[in-house]
C-alpha positions in Angstrom: 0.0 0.0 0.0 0.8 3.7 -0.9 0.3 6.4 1.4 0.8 10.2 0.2 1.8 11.8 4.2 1.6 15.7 3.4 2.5 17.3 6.6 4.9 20.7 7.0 6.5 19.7 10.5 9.5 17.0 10.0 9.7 15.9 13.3 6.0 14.7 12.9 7.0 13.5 9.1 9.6 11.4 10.4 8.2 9.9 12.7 5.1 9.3 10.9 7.0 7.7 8.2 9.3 5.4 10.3 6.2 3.9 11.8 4.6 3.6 8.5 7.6 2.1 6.9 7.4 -0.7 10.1 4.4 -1.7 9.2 5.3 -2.3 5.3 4.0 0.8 3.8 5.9 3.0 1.2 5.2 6.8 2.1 6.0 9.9 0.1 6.4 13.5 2.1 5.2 16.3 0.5 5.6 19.4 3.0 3.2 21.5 1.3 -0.6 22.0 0.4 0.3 22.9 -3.7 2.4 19.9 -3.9 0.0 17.9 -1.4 -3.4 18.6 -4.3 -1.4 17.8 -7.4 -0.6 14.5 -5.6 -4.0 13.6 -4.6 -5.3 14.3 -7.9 -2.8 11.9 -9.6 -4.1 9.6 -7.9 -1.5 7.1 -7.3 -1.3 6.1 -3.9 -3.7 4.6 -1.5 -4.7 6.4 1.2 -3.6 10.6 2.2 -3.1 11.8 5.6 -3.0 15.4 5.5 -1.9 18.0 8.0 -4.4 21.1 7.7 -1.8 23.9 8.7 0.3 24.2 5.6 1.8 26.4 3.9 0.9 28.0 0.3 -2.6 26.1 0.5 -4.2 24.8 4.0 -5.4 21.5 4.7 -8.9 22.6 4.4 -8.5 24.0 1.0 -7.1 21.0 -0.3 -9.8 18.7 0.7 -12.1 21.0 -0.6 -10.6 21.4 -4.3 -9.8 17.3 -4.2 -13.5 16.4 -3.1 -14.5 19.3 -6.4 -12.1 17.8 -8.6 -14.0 13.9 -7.1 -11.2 12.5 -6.0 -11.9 9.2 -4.7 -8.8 8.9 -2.9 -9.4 8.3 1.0 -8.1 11.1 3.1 -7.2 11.2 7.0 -7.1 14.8 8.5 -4.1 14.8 11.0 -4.1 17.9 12.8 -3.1 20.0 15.9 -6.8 21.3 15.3 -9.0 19.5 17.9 -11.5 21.5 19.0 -15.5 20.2 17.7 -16.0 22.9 15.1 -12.6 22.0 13.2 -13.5 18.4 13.1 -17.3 18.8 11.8 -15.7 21.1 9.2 -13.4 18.3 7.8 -15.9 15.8 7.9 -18.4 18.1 6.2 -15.7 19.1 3.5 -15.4 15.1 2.4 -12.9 13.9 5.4 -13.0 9.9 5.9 -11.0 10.2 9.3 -9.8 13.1 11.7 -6.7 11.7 13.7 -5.8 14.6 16.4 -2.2 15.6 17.3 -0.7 14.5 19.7 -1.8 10.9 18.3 0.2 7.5 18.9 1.4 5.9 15.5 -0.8 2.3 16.2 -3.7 4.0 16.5 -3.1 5.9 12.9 -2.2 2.5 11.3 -5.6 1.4 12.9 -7.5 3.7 11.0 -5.6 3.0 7.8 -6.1 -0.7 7.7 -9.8 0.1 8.4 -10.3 2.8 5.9 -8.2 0.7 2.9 -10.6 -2.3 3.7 -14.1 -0.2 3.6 -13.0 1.7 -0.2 -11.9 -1.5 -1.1 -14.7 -3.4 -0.6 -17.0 -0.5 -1.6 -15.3 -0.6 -5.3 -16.7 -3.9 -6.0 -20.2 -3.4 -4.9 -23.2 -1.7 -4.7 -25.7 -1.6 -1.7 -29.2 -2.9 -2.0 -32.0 -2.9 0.6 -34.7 -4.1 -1.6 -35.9 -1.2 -4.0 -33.1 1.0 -2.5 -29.5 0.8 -4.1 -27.0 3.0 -3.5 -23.6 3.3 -5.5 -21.2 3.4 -3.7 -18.6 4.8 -6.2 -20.9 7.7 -8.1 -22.6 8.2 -4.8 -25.9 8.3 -6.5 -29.4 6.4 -4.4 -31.9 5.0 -6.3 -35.4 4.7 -4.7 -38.2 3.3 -6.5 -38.4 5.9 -9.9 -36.4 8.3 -7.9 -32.4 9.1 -7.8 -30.5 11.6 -6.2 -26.6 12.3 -5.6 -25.8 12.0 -2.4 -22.9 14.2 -0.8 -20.3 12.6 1.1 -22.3 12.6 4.4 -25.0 11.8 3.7 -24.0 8.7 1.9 -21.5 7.5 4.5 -24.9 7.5 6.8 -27.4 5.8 4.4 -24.9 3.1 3.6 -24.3 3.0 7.3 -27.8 2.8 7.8 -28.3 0.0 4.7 -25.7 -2.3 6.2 -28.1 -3.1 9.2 -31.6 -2.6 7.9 -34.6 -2.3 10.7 -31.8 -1.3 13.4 -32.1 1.3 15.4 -29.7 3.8 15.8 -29.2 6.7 18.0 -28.0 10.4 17.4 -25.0 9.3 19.2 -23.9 5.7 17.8 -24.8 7.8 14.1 -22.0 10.5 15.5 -19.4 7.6 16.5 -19.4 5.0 13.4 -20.3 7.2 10.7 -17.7 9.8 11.2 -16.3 9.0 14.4 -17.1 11.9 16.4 -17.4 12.4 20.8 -21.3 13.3 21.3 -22.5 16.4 21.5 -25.9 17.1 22.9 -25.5 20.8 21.0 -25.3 19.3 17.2 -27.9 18.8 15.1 -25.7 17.3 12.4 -27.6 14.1 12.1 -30.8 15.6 11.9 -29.9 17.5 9.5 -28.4 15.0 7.3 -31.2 12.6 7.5 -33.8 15.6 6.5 -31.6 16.1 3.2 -31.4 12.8 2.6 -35.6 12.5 3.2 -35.9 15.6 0.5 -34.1 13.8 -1.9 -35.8 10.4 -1.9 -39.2 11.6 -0.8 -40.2 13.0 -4.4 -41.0 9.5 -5.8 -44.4 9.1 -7.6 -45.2 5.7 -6.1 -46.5 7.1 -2.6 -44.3 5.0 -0.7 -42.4 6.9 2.5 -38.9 7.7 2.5 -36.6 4.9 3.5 -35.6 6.3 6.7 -37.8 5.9 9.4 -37.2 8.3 12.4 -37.9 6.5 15.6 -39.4 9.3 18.1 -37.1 9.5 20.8 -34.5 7.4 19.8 -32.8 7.4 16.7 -33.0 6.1 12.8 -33.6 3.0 11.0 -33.3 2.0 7.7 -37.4 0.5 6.5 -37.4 -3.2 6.8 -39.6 -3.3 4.1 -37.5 -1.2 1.7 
């Protein structure tokens, strides 16, 4: 496996890269955000883990302008930036991970081995829940003679929500294994999600009721008789 480590600091490079190298991983360094984008969008290596305090372009920009220019390449955010508002932002902007510094090096090679398998297996299948598919490379849902294109939330909860169908989920479990965030009783984020992922699907001719059931009180489900 190839992993593109874009991060300014060289203490942090090195020992990123030593760790990575243990584990049988080939790394290339780039030290800044220009250098960091053209990377991504060659597209050659498996997996980024990008630092978001860069110089000539911040991390922030270049998840933005890789996610415009859909780039399917996996990217960790690992950053000094740790406060709730930082990490929603990444995750919003098309993050698949948010490592914060300080960090131990297991715990990164964790989430590499974890993220790797899920694109992987995602690139050879599509989900299906009976008259709900969802793509998981375009990103586009089909639901009944509706489809819609799903951003990068909102799909990482429907397929979340697909894997297990009639499950219940709450607000919080949503917040942990769909983007691995601490919960916060202030954030609306899932809410919010599942209403734009309700407006999409819910203009379908047929009659039938969105595929997300909200469970009053709890949490979400995915229909058991989509």
């Amino acid at each position: 496996m190839k992993i593109l480590l874009i991060e300014d600091e060289y203490k942090i490079a090195e020992f990123v890269i030593k760790g990575l190298n243990a584990a049988g991983y080939a790394v290339t360094h780039l030290d800044d955000g220009e250098k960091g984008l053209a990377s991504i969008l060659e597209g050659e290596h498996d997996v980024a883990i990008l630092d978001l305090m860069l110089p000539k372009l911040n991390g922030f920009d270049v998840l933005q302008q890789a996610k415009a220019a859909e780039s399917a390449m996996p990217i960790i955010i690992l950053s000094a930036k740790v406060d709730l508002p930082d990490r929603l932002k990444g995750f919003e902007m098309g993050a698949d991970d948010y490592l914060p510094k300080p960090f131990f090096v297991e715990e990164l090679l964790a989430r590499i081995k974890i993220l790797s398998k899920r694109y992987k297996s995602e690139q050879v299948k599509e989900l299906k829940a009976g008259y709900l598919t969802l793509d998981v490379v375009t990103h586009q849902a089909q639901w009944f003679d509706v489809s819609a294109l799903l951003s990068q939330r909102e799909f990482s909860l429907l397929a979340f929500l697909m894997r297990s169908p009639g499950s219940i989920y709450s607000r919080q479990q949503i917040l942990k294994h769909v983007w691995d965030i601490s919960f916060d009783p202030e954030t609306n984020m899932v809410d919010v999600c599942v209403r734009r992922i309700k407006r999409k699907l819910d203009r379908s001719q047929s009659g039938h009721p969105s595929p997300i059931e909200s469970v009053r009180g709890v949490g979400y489900r995915l229909r058991m008789e989509v």
